[in-house]
N, C-alpha and C positions, 0 to 999 in steps of 0.2 A: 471182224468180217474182212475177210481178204479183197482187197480190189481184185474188180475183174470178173468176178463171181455174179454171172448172169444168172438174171429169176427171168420169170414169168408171168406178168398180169393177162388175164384174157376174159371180156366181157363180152355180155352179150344179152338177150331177151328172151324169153321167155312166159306164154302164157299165164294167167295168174290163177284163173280156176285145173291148171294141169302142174304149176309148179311143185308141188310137195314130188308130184312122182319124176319130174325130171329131175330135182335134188336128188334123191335118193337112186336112181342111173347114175349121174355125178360121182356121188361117192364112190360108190362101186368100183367105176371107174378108177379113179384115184385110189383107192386103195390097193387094186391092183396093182397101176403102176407105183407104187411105194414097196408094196412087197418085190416086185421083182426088179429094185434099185435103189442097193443101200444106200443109206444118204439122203432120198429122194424126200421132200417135205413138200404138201401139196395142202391147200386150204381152200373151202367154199364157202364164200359172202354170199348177203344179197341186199340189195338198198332198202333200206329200213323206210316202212312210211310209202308204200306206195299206193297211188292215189285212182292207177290208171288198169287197163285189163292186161297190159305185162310188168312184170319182175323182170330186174336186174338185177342178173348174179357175176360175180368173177370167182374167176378160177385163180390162185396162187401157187408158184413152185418155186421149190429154192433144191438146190442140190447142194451138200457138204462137198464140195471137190473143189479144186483148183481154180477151174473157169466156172464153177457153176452150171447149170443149161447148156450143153452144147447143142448145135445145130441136130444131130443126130437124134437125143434124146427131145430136143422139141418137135420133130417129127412125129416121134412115135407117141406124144403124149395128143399132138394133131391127130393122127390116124384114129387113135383112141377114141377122142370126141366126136369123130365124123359117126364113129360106129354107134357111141353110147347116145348120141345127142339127136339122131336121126326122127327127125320128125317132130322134138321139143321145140326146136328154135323160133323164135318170131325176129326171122333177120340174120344178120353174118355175124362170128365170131370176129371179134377184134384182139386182136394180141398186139402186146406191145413188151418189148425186152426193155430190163431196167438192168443195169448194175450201180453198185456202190460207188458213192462220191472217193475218189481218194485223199 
């Protein structure tokens, strides 16, 4: 893994009796943005074992390029969410940039 090479974690909540169908807007989403950006690796978790009336899921992205994530393309993977996730959420997206130790 190249240093340098920014991902993407982004968590967030989510109702529990609506999650299956905000998962599957999620994908969608991501899969979109995969198709139109070679390279583009995107994954959805969610916390296993949960006890309470929302799910925690995150979002994962890693890009095959140089720097990884740029500013530009976490934008549009932003945009993306605002559209796909409109009305799922219980609470704000949290993103946080990671890159590789060198």
């Amino acid at each position: 893994m190249h240093p340098g090479r920014r991902r993407l974690f982004i968590y967030y909540r989510v109702d529990a009796a609506r999650a299956q169908d905000a998962l599957v807007e999620v994908g969608r989403m991501q899969a979109a943005l995969c198709a139109h950006h070679a390279g583009l690796l995107a994954e959805l978790l969610r916390r296993p074992g949960s006890t309470d009336s929302e799910v925690t899921v995150m979002e994962t992205y890693m890009l095959d390029a140089p720097y990884g994530i740029d500013e530009r393309l976490q934008a549009e993977i932003e945009d993306a969410a605002a559209q796909a996730l409109a009305g799922w959420l219980c609470g704000a997206r949290h993103v946080e940039v990671f890159e590789p130790c060198a």
